[in-house]
C-alpha positions in Angstrom: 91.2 219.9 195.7 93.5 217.3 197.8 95.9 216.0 196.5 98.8 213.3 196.9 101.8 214.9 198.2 104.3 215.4 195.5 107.2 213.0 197.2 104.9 210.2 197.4 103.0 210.9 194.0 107.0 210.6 192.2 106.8 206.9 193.1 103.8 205.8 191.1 101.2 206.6 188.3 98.2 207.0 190.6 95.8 209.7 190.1 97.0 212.9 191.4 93.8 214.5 192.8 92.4 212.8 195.1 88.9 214.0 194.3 85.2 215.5 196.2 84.0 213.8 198.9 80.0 214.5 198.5 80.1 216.7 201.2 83.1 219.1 199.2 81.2 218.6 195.7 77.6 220.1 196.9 79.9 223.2 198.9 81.8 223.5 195.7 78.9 223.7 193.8 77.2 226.0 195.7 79.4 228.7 195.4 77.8 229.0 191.5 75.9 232.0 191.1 74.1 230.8 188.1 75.0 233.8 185.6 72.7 234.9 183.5 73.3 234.0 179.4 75.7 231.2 181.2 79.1 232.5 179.5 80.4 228.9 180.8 78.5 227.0 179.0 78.9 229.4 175.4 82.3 229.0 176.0 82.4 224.9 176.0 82.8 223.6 172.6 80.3 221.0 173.0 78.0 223.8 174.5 77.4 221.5 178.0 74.2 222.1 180.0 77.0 223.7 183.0 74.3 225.6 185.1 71.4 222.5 184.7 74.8 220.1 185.9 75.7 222.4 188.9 71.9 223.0 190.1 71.3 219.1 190.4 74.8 218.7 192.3 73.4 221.8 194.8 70.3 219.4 195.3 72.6 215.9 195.5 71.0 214.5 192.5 74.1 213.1 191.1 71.9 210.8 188.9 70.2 213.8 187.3 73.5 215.7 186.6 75.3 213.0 185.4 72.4 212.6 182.5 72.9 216.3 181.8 76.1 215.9 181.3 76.0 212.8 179.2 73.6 215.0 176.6 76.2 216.8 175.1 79.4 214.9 176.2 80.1 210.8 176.2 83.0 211.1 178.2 82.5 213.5 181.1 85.0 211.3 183.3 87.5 212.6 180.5 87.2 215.8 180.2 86.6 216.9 183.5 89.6 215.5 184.2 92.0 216.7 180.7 90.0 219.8 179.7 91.5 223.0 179.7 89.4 224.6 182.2 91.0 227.5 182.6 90.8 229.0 179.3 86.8 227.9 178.5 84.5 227.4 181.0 86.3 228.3 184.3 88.0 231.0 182.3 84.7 233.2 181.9 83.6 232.6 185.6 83.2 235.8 187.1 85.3 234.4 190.2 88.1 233.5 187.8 89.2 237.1 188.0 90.0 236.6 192.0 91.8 233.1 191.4 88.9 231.4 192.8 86.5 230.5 189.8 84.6 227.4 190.0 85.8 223.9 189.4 83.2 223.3 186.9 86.0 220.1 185.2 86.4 218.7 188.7 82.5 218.9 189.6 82.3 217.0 185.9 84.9 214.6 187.3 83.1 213.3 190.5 79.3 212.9 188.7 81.0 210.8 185.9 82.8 209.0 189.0 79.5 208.7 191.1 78.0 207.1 187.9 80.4 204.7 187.1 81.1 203.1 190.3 77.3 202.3 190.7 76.6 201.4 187.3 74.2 204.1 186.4 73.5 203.4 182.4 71.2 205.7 179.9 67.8 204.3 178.5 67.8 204.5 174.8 65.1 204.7 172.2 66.6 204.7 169.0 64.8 204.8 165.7 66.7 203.0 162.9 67.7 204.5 160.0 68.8 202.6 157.0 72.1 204.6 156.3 75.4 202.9 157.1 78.3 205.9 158.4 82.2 204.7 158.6 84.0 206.9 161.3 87.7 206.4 161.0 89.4 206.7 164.4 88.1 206.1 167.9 89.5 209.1 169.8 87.7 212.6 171.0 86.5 213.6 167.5 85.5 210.4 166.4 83.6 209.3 169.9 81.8 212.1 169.6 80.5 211.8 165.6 80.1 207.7 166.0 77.7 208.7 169.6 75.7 211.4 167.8 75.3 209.8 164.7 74.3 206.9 166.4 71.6 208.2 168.9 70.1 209.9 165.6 69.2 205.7 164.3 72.5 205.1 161.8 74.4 202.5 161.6 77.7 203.5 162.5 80.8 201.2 162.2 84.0 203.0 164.1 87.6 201.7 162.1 90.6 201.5 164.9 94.1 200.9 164.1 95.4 200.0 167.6 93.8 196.4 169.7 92.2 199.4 172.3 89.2 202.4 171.4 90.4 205.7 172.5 93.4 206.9 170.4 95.3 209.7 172.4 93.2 208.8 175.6 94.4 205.5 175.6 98.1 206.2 174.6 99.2 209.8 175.2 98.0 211.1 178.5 99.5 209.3 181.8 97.6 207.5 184.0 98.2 209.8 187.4 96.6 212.0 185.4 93.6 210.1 183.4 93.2 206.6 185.5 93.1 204.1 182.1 90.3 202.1 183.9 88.2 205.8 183.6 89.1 205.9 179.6 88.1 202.2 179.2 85.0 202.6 181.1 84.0 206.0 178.7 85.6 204.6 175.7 82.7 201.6 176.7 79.8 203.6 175.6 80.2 203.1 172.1 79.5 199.8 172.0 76.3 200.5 174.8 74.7 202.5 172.2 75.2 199.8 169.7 78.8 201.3 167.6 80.5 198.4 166.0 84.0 199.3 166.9 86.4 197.5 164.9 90.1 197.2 166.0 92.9 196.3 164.9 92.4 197.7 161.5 94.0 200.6 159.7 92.1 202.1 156.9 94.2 202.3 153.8 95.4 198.7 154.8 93.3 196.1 156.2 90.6 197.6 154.8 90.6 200.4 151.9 89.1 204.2 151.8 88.0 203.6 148.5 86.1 200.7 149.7 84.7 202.7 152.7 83.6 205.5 150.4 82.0 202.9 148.5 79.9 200.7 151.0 79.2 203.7 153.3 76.7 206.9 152.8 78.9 208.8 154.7 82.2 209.0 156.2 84.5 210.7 158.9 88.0 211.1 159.2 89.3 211.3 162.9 92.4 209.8 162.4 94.5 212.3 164.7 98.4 213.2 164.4 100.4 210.3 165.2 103.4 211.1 163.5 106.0 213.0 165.6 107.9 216.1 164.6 111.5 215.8 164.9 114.2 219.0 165.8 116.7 217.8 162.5 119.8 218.3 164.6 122.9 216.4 164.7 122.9 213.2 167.1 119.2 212.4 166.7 119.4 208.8 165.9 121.3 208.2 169.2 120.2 205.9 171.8 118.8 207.6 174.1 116.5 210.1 172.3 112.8 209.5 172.1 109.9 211.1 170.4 107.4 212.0 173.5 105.1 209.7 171.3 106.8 206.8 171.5 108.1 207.4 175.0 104.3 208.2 176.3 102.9 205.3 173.8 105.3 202.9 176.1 104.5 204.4 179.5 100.7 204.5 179.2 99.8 202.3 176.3 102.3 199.3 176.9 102.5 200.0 180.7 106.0 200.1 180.3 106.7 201.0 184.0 105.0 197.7 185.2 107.7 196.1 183.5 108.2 192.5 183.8 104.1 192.0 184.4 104.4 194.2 181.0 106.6 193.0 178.3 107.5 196.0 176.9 110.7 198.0 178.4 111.7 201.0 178.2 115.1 202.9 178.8 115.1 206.2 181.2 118.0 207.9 182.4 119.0 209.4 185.7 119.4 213.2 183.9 116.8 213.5 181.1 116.1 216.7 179.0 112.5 217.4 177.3 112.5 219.6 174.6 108.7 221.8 174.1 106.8 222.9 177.1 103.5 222.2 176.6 101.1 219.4 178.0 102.6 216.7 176.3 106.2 218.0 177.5 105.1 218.0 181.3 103.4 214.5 181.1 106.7 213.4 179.8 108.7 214.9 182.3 106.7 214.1 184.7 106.6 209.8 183.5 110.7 210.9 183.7 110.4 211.5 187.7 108.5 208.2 188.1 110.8 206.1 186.2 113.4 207.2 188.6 115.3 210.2 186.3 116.7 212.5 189.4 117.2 215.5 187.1 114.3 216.2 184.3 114.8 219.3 182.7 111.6 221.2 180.7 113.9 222.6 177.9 112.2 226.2 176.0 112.9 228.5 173.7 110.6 231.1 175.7 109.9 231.6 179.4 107.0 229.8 181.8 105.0 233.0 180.7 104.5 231.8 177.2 104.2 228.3 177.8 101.0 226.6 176.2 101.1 223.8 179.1 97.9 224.2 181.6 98.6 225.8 184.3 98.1 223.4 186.6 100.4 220.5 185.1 103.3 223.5 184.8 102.6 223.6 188.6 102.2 219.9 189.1 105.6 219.2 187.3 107.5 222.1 189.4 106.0 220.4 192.4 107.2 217.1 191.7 111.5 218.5 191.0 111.2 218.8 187.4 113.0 222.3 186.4 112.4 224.3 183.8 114.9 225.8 181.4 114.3 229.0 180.1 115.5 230.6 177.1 117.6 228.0 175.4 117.0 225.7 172.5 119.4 222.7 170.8 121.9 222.4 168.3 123.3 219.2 168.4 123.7 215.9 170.5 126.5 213.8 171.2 127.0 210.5 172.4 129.9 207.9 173.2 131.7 205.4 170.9 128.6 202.7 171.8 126.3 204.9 170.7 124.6 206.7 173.7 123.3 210.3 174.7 125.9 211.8 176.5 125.3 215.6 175.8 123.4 218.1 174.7 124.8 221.5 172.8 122.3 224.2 173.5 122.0 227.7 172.0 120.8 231.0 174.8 117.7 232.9 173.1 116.0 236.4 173.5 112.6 236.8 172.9 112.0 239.7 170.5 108.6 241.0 168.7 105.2 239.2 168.3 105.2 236.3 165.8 102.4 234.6 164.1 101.5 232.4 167.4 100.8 236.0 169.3 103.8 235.2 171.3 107.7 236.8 171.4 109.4 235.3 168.9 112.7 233.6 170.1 115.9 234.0 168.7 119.3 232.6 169.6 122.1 234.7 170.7 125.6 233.9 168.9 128.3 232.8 170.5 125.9 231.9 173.6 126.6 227.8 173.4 126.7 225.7 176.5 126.3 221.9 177.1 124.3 219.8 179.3 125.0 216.2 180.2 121.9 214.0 179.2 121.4 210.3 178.6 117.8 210.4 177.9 116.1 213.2 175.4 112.8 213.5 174.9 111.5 215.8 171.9 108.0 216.9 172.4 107.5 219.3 169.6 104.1 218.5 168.2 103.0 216.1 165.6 101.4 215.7 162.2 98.6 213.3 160.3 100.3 210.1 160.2 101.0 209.7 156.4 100.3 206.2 155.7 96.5 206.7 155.6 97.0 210.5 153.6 99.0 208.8 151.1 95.9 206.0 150.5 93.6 209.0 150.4 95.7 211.5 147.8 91.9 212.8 146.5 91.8 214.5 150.1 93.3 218.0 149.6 95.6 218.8 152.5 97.5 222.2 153.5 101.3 222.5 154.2 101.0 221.4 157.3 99.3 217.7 155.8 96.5 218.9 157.7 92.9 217.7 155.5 91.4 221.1 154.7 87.4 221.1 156.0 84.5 223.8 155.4 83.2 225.2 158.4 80.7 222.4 158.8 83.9 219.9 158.7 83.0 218.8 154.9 85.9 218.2 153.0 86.3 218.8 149.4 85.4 215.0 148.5 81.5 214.8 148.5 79.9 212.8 152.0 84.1 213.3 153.7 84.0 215.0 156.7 86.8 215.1 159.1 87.6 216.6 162.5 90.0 216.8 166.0 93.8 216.7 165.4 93.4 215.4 161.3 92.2 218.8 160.7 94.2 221.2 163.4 97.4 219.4 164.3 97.0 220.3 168.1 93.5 220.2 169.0 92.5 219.6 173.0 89.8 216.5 173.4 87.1 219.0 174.4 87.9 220.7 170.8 88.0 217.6 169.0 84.8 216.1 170.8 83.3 219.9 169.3 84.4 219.1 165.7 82.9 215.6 165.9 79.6 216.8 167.1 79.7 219.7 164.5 80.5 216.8 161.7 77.9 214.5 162.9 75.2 217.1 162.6 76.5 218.5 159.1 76.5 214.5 158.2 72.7 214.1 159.8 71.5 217.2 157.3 73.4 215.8 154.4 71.7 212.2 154.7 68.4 214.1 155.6 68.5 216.2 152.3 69.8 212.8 150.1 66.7 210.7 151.5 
C-alpha cells in the first residue's frame, strides 16, 4: 500500500495510506485463492461474507461487494481501516505464513470508499414491530445492536452522552489514521435506517435507567470505558501529565491541533514520554510528533516483542522518530517550583516467567533508577467503565474489574439487560465490540420473539 512518506506525514493528521487505485484493488484481490471452509471469514467476529466481497472486487462490481459487506458490518469504512487484520482474518490466510497474506481490511477500505463518494445507499423493507429497544452508547457495540435490531422492524432509540454518535471512533483514534469525515459518514447510517439517536444525554442523568427499563422492552448497555487508569506515582497531578484519554479526546474530538479555528488548546512538549505500548500508546505518540514534540519516547515494561500494539502502527510510529524504551517502568515525577514536568524517575526491569496475560512478567531490578527529562507525560495504561452510569445502575452485578458481568448471549443478570464491547471486556477492538452487539441484538430478537 502507498503511503505518505513519514517526514511529510509528521506535519499533519492526513490519512496515512494513501489507498487502491481500481487498478491495484482488482490485482490485490486476485491473488485470493478462495479457500475452502473460508478460515477468514470464521475468524471475523461479525462472520463477514470475505470470499463473496473479494469475488465481486475480481469482477469490478464494487456496488455488489460493498452490499456484501454492509450485511454483516455497518461500518466497513471503519474497520477496514482500525481492525486488527493480522490476528483475524489476514491472520489465517494461507499467504500470511510468507508475509504476504491478503489485504482483506484495505480491500474493505476502498469498497466502503467507492461507495461513499458516489452516494451508493441500501434499499430497505422493514416490517414494524411494536417493541420499543433503548441502546445505551453509540460506539462499535452499540452501532451494531441499534442496526440489527433495527433492520429486524423495532423501534430502536440510541442514548449518547457526547453532541457526536460514535464514542471511541469519534474521540480516541486519530484522524491520519481514521479520516473523521469516514466515521461521520458510517456513524450516518443509523439515522438512514430510521435509529433515533439522541445526544447529548447521559443515562443515569438526563434521563434515568430506571426509567429506560421502564418505557423500553429491552435494553443494551454499550457504554464503553471512559474512565482512564492512572500509574499512582508521585508527581501525577503535575502539569504536564495527561491521561491518553484526555490528550486523544483533545486532538481528535476537540481538533485541538487546529487551534485557534478550534477553541480548545492543548499543551505538548518538545520531549514527551508515553507510558503503555499498545494502540492507544502509538496513536498518542504519534499526535506527540505532529504537535511538534522532537523527542517522543514509547515507555515499556517489556520489549516490542510483547507489545499488544498492531504491528503496523509499532512500524508506523518507528517510522515517524518515535523510540521506544524497553524494559523500564516509573516511579515518580518531578517538576519545578511552578508546577511543571520536568523529570521522570524510572526503574530497569527483567522479564521473568509467564503471567496470567501469556506474556513474561516484568519485574524491576533494584538499585537500577535513572531519570529522564520530560515536560509532557502521557499515561496510556488502559481504562475502566466510567462510574457515573454504574453507580445509577448498582442492580447491575459487576466484577473487580467494574466490568458488567454478561452470559454468553450478552444477558446480564437483570431480566431484558444486555450489554456488550468495552462495558463488558475493558479492552475490546471495534471489530469485537461490533461482534458482541450483533450477538446481543439477536439474543434480544429471540427474547422479544418468545415474550410476544
Amino acid at each position: 500500500m502507498r503511503e505518505q512518506p513519514s517526514e511529510k506525514r509528521i506535519q499533519n493528521f492526513d490519512s496515512v495510506p494513501y489507498g487502491y487505485t481500481k487498478e491495484e484493488v482488482i490485482q490485490e484481490a486476485r491473488r485470493c485463492i478462495q479457500c475452502e471452509g473460508g478460515p477468514c471469514e470464521t475468524h471475523c467476529p461479525v462472520s463477514m461474507n470475505i470470499k463473496k466481497m473479494i469475488r465481486e472486487i475480481v469482477r469490478g462490481r464494487f456496488e455488489e461487494a460493498f452490499f456484501t459487506m454492509k450485511k454483516d458490518n455497518p461500518v466497513p469504512g471503519i474497520t477496514g481501516r482500525v481492525c486488527p487484520q493480522e490476528s483475524q482474518c489476514e491472520g489465517v490466510c494461507p499467504f500470511h505464513q510468507t508475509k504476504n497474506g491478503i489485504n482483506i481490511g484495505k480491500l474493505e477500505a476502498f469498497v466502503a470508499d467507492w461507495a461513499m463518494e458516489r452516494g451508493i445507499k441500501e434499499e430497505f423493507h422493514i416490517k414494524e414491530k411494536p417493541q420499543k429497544i433503548a441502546v445505551i452508547g453509540s460506539g462499535p457495540a452499540g452501532i451494531s445492536c441499534a442496526v440489527d435490531l433495527r433492520k429486524w422492524g423495532y423501534k430502536v432509540t440510541l442514548f449518547e452522552a457526547l453532541h457526536k454518535a460514535g464514542g471511541v471512533l469519534q474521540y480516541g483514534i486519530p484522524e491520519f489514521r481514521l479520516p473523521k469525515k469516514v466515521v461521520d459518514y458510517e456513524v450516518s447510517y443509523l439515522s438512514e435506517v430510521g435509529v433515533d439517536v439522541r445526544l447529548n444525554t447521559f443515562v443515569g442523568q438526563n434521563i434515568t435507567f430506571e426509567e429506560l427499563r421502564r418505557d423500553y422492552d429491552a435494553v443494551f448497555i454499550g457504554t464503553g470505558a471512559g474512565a482512564p487508569l492512572f500509574l499512582r506515582i508521585a508527581g501525577e497531578e503535575l502539569k504536564g501529565v495527561y491521561s491518553a484519554n484526555e490528550f486523544l479526546i483533545r486532538v481528535n474530538l476537540m481538533k485541538s491541533y487546529r487551534f485557534l479555528e478550534y477553541d480548545t488548546p492543548i499543551v505538548c512538549g518538545k520531549r514527551v514520554g508515553v507510558i503503555g505500548a499498545g494502540n492507544v500508546a502509538m496513536d498518542a505518540a504519534r499526535c506527540a510528533r505532529r504537535l511538534g514534540a522532537e523527542e517522543v519516547h514509547i515507555i515499556y515494561r517489556r520489549t516490542q516483542k510483547e507489545s499488544p500494539a498492531r504491528e503496523e502502527e509499532i512500524q508506523h510510529a518507528l517510522e515517524e522518530g518515535v523510540w521506544l524504551k524497553e524494559l523500564v517502568s516509573p516511579k515518580k515525577a518531578e517538576g519545578s517550583s511552578e508546577g511543571w514536568l520536568e523529570e521522570l524517575e524510572l526503574y530497569r526491569m527483567k522479564l521473568t516467567e509467564a503471567d496470567q496475560s501469556g506474556r513474561p512478567r516484568p519485574v524491576k531490578i533494584e538499585d537500577s533508577e535513572f531519570r529522564m527529562e520530560l515536560n509532557t507525560l502521557i499515561e496510556a495504561l488502559g481504562t475502566t467503565p466510567n462510574r457515573l452510569f454504574l453507580n445509577r445502575a448498582s442492580e447491575l452485578e459487576v466484577n473487580q474489574r467494574q466490568l458488567i458481568e454478561v452470559d454468553e448471549n450478552m444477558k446480564t443478570n437483570i431480566e431484558g439487560i444486555y450489554a456488550g464491547g468495552d462495558a463488558i471486556r475493558g479492552n475490546a477492538t471495534v471489530i469485537l465490540a461490533l461482534g458482541d452487539g450483533r450477538k446481543a441484538a439477536q439474543a434480544i430478537h429471540e427474547y422479544l420473539s418468545e415474550e410476544s
